[in-house]
C-alpha positions, 0 to 999 in steps of 0.5 A: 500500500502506498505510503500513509499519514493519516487515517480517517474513519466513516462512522455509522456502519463503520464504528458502530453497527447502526444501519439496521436501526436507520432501516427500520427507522426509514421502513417505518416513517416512509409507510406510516407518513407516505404510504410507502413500503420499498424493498429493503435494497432500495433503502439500503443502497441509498446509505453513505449519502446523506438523510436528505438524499437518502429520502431524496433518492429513495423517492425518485426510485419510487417515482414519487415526486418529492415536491409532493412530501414535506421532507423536513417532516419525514426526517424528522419522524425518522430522526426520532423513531431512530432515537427510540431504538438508539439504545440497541447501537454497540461498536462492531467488532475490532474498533478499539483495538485498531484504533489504539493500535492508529493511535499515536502513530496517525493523526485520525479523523471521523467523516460521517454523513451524519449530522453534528449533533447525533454524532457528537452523542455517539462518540461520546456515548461510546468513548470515541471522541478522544480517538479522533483530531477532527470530525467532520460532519454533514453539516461541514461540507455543501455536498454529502457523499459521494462527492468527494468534499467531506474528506477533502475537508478532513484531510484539510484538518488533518494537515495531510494530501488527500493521496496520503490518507487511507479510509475505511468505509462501509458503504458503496457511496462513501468509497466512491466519495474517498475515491474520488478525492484520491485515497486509498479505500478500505472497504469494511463490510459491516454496514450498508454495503456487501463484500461484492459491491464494496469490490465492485466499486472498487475499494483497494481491499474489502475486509469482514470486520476491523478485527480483519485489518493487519496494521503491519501493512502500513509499515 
């Protein structure tokens, strides 16, 4: 692998094991206020990008003109049937283990398409805040994955080249977005996104869980 300087980490999917509560939490809210039951995949494939876009697109594949929804609204239902389940959320496998072994020898960052304020809650309701130089948000950047703006802007704070910098990421738009800003991508499938689309972007490598990576590779 070339040579690294920094590491920065996707979060939900990556860091905690949250994409089967947004699911539920996106199934629900899009048949209770719209009527609406797609196929799990449809939502699914939609995460990496942000809640907006993820109602956004789930929309446009279903052929339901969203000037008709009141969006706001239906992020909102979804933000709090999600805060109702938030208690089921752990840290997947191998988290503290790699970042205490990255710790001190990389600077890292968190790059998360989420909002501030909920992952603000998440790093400090499982200890990871201190882990991290900088986290960026969807509310740092104009546009979510997968353009390529919020490692841009991580990497920024980071003090390091783009092409310097590896990413571990689950989902398919979060590679793409990496990519696109000229990092190596490791792709972790534990979140939104399978072994076989993780390759198929492609990821430079696709490991099961953190548990998987070999820091010696970096050396």
């Amino acid at each position: 692998m070339a040579e690294i300087d920094a590491v920065i980490f996707d979060m939900d999917g990556t860091l905690i094991n949250s994409i089967p509560v947004f699911l539920v939490a996106y199934e629900k809210v899009l048949e209770k206020d719209l009527g609406l039951t797609p196929e799990e995949s449809v939502i699914r494939k939609q995460f990496g990008k942000s809640s907006r876009d993820i109602i956004s697109s789930v929309l446009d594949e279903l052929k339901v003109d969203p000037r008709s929804v009141d969006v706001d609204a239906v992020l909102a239902d979804v933000r709090k049937e999600f805060a109702d389940h938030i208690k089921e959320i752990i840290v997947l496998p191998g988290v503290f283990d790699l970042l205490e072994k990255l710790e001190g020898e990389y600077p890292l960052g968190l790059a998360t398409s989420s909002r501030k304020y909920y992952a603000d809650r998440i790093l400090h309701n499982f200890d990871l805040k201190d882990y991290f130089e900088t986290v960026v948000t969807a509310d740092d950047v104009m546009r979510a994955k997968p353009a390529p703006d919020i490692f841009l802007k991580t990497a920024e704070r980071l003090d390091t080249e783009p092409q310097r910098c590896l990413v571990f990421e689950d989902a398919v738009h979060g590679v793409m977005a990496a990519k696109s800003a000229g990092m190596k991508t490791i792709g972790v499938a534990t979140g939104s996104s399978t072994r076989e689309e993780l390759e198929g972007v492609p990821a430079d490598a696709v490991i099961k869980t953190l548990k998987d990576f070999d820091v010696r590779i970096l050396k």
